[in-house]
C-alpha positions in Angstrom: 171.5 12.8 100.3 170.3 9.9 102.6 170.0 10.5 106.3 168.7 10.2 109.6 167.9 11.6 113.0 166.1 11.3 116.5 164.4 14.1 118.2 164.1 14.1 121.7 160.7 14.7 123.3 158.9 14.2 126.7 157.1 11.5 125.4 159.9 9.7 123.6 162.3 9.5 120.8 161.5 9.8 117.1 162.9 9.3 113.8 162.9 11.5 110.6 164.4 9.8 107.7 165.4 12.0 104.4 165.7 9.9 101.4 164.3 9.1 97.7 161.6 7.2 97.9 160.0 7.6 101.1 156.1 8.2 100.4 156.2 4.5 98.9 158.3 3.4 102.0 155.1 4.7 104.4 152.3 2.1 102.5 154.7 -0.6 103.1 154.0 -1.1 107.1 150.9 -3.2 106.9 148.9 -4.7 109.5 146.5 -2.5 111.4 146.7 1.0 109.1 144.4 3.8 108.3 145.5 6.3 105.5 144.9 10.1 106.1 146.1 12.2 103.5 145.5 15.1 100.8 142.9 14.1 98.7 145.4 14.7 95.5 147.7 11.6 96.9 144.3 9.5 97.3 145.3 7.8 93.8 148.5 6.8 95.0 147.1 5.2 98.3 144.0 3.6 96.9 143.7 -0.1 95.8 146.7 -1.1 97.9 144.4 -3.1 100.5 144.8 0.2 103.0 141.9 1.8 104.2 142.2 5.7 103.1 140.8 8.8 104.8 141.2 12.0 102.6 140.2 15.5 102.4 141.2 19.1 100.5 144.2 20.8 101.6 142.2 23.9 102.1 142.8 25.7 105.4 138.9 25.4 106.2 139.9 21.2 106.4 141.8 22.1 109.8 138.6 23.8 111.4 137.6 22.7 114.5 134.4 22.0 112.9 135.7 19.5 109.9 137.2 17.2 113.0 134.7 15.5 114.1 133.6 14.1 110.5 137.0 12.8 110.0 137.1 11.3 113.7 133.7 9.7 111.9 135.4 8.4 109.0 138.0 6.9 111.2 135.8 5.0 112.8 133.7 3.7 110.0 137.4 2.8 108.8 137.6 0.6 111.8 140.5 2.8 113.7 141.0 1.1 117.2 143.8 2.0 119.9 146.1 -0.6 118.1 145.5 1.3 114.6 149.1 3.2 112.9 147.9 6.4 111.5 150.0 7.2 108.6 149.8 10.5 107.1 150.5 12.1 104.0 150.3 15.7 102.8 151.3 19.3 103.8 151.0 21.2 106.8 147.0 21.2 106.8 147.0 17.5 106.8 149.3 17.0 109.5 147.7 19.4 111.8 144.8 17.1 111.0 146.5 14.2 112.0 148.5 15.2 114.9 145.2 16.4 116.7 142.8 13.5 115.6 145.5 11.0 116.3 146.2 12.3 119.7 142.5 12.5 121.0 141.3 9.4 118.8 140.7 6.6 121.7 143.1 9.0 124.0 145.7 8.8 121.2 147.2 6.8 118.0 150.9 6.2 116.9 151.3 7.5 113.8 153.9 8.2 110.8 154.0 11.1 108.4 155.2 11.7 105.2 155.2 15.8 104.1 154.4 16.4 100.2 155.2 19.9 101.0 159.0 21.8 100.9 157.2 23.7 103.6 156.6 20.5 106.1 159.7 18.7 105.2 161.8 21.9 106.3 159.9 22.8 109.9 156.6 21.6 110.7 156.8 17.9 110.3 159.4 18.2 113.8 158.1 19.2 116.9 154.6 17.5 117.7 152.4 20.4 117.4 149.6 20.5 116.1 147.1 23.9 115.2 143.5 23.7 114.6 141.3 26.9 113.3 138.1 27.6 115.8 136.0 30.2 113.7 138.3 33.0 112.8 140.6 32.5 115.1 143.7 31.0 113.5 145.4 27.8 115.6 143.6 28.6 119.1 143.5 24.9 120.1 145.8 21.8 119.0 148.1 19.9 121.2 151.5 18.4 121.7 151.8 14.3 119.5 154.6 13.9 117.9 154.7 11.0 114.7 156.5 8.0 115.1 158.5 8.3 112.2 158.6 11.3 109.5 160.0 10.4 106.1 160.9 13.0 104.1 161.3 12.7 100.3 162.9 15.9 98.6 162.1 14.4 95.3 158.3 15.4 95.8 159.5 19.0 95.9 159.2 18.5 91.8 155.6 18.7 92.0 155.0 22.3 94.1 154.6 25.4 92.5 156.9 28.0 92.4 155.1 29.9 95.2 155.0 26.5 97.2 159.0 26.4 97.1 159.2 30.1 98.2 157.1 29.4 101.2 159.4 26.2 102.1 162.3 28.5 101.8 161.1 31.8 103.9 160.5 29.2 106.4 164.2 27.0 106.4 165.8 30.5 105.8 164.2 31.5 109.1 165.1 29.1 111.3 168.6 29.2 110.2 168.8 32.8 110.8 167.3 32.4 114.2 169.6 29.6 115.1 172.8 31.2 114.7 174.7 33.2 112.2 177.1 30.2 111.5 173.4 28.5 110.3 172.1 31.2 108.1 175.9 31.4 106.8 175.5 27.6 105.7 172.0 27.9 104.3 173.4 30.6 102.0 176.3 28.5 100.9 174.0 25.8 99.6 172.5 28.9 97.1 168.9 28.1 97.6 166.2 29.3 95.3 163.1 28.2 93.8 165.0 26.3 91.0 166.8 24.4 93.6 166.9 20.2 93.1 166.1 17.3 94.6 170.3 17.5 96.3 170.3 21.4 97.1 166.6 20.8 99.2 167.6 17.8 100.7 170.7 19.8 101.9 168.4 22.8 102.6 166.1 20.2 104.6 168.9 18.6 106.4 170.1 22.0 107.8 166.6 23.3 108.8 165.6 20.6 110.6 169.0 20.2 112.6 168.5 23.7 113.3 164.8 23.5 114.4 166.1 20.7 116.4 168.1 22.1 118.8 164.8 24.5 119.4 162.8 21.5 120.1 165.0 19.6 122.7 166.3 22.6 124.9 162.5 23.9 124.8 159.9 21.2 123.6 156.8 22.7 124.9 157.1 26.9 123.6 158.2 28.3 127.1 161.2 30.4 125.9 163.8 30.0 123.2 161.2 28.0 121.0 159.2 31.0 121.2 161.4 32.8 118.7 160.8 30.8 115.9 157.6 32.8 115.8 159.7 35.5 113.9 157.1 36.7 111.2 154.1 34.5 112.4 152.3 37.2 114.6 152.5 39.6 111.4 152.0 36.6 109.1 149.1 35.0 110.5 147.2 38.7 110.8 148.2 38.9 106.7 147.2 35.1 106.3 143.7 36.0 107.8 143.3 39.5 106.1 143.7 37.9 102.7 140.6 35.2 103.7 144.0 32.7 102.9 144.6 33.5 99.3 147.8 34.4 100.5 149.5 30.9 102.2 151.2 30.7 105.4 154.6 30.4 104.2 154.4 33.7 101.7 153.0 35.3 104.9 155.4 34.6 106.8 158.1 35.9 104.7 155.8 38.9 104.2 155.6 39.0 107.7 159.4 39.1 108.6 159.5 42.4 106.6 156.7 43.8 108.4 158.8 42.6 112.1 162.2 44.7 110.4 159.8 47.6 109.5 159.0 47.6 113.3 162.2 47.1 114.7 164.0 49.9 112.7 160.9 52.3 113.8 161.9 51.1 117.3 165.3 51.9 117.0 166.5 48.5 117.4 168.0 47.7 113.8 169.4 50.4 111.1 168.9 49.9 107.7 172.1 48.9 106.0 174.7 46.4 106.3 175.4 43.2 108.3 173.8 39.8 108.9 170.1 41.2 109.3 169.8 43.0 105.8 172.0 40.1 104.2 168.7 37.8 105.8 166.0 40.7 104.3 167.6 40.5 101.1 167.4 37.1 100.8 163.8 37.1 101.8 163.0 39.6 99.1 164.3 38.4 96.5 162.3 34.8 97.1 158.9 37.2 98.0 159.4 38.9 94.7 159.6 35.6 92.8 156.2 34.7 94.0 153.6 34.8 90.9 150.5 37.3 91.5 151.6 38.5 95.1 151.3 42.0 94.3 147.6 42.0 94.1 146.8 40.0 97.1 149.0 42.8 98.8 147.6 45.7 97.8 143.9 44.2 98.9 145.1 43.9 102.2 142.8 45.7 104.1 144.9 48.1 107.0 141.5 47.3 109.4 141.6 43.4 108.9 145.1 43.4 109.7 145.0 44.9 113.3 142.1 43.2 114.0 143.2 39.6 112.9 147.2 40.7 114.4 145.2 41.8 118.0 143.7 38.5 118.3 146.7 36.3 118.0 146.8 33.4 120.7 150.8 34.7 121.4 149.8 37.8 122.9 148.5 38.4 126.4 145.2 41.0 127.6 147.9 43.8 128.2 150.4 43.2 125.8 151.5 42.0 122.4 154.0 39.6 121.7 156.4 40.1 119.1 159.6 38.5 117.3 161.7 41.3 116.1 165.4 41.2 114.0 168.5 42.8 115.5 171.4 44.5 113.9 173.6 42.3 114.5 171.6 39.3 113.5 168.8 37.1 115.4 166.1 37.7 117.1 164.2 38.6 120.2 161.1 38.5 121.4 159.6 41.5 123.3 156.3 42.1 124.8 154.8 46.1 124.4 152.2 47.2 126.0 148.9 47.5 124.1 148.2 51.6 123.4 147.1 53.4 120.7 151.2 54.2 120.1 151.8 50.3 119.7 149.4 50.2 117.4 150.5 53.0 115.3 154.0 50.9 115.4 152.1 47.7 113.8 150.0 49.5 111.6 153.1 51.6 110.2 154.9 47.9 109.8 151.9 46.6 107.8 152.2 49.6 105.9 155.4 49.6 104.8 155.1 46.1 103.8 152.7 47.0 101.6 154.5 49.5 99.9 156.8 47.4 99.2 154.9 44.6 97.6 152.1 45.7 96.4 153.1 46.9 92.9 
């Protein structure tokens, strides 16, 4: 599958491009280009008469602290305004590169090119980036979107099994939050972790059509963009608990269970039948292909968990924000109160999430 598309945003059209090939297509630009990218695609970058920036795809690279040393190495690059950033890599790097690029000089154009299922099926649209401050997960970033993405499906042959899983949690979510005629598509195109280059790039293709209908009716997270934080509240709290060992796109899916543990003790979705346990199903069976979850489960500690899910940016001083399924498919987002009794209702969610995966 070959194609392209524009998103619409505030500060312009851009392009993402799915097609073989790509991540060679982004070092042919020339002229006045700095390379950023994961330090395991340095070899590929290096000796082609680019300057190259690259650092670890560890979470700790996207710390407020690590940005001004690669703001540094930018520089000693010789980045000026008329510089193209062009990065490569996963979600880590491009939160990198959507922040530096849009305070570097008051802001570069730049180009990306995810090495990640995970990127190429939600974050690489959209503009945002997130940035770590301490132990707070993605308290600051802000709103750049690249120039152009291109998105190669064939890289998906180098991720791990637990790599595909996380890019699938994620495209199944959007789908399911879209519409049921989306999630019904996605599960027609019988994605799994043995999935090819043609099934992904179909699986891409959907998710990001999906994600961009979010995007232009609701660039800047005011209200229906909001529910595509199904499963982050939860996941990030499990991310942080598990000092990362668990990676955002496992949590997440981990994290959609724990939001359907919560809804049913709410009364708002039965156990049983219909489009929401079709999605949970689906979900488990990719969580329970994920090699040596159990374990990072089961050290989940119960008191990390509120503490990392209380201090989500999403929430407000007197309430917690959260993305919830409903029986007859989709989401909602809800705001309760914060009480000892709300708390309860998250703990008992983290709980049975547990239960469930920690054998």
């Amino acid at each position: 599958m070959s194609a392209s598309f524009e998103i619409r945003s505030a500060s312009g059209a851009y392009t993402a491009r799915i097609g073989a090939g790509s991540l060679e297509e982004v070092v042919q630009h020339g002229g006045d280009v700095i390379i950023l990218c994961d330090a395991w695609f340095a070899d590929r970058f290096e000796g082609r008469g680019l300057p190259v920036v690259s650092l670890p795809a560890l979470e700790s690279s996207k710390s407020l602290d690590e940005i001004p040393g690669i703001i540094m190495a930018l520089r000693e690059a010789g980045a000026s305004r008329r510089t193209r950033l062009i990065a490569a890599g996963g979600g880590i790097i491009q939160d990198v590169a959507g922040f530096v690029a849009s305070v570097y000089m008051r802001g570069l154009k730049w180009d990306y090119a995810p090495t990640t299922l995970l990127a190429m099926v939600d974050s690489c649209i959209g503009g945002k980036s997130s940035i770590n401050v301490g132990p707070y997960k993605n308290l600051v970033g802000t709103f750049h979107p690249p120039q152009t993405i291109f998105i190669d499906p064939a890289l998906c042959g180098t991720l791990s099994q637990d790599q595909r899983v996380a890019g699938l949690c994620e495209a199944a979510k959007i789908c399911f939050a879209r519409s049921p005629e989306a999630f019904a598509a996605y599960l027609a195109m019988e994605p799994g972790v043995a999935a090819g280059p043609d099934v992904l790039s179909e699986v891409i293709g959907l998710s990001l059509a999906s994600k961009k209908w979010f995007l232009e009716i609701d660039e800047f997270d005011q209200a229906e963009r909001l529910l595509l934080n199904y499963g982050h509240t939860f996941g990030h709290a499990i991310e942080s608990a598990s000092d990362f060992a668990i990676s955002h796109g496992i949590a997440v899916g981990l994290g959609m269970m724990a939001a359907g543990a919560m809804s049913r003790s709410l009364g708002r979705l039965e156990a049983g039948e219909g489009p929401t346990a079709e999605f949970e199903s689906h979900i488990d069976s990719l969580l329970r292909g994920t090699p040596d979850l159990g374990p990072h489960v089961a050290g989940l500690s119960p008191d990390r968990l509120i503490k990392a899910f209380r201090g989500d940016k999403k929430h407000t001083a007197d309430t917690f924000a959260v993305v919830l399924p409903l029986a007859a498919g989709g989401v909602e987002r809800i705001e309760l109160g914060r009480s000892p009794e709300t708390e309860a209702l998250i703990q008992t969610a983290f709980a049975q999430m547990k239960a469930r995966y920690a054998a």
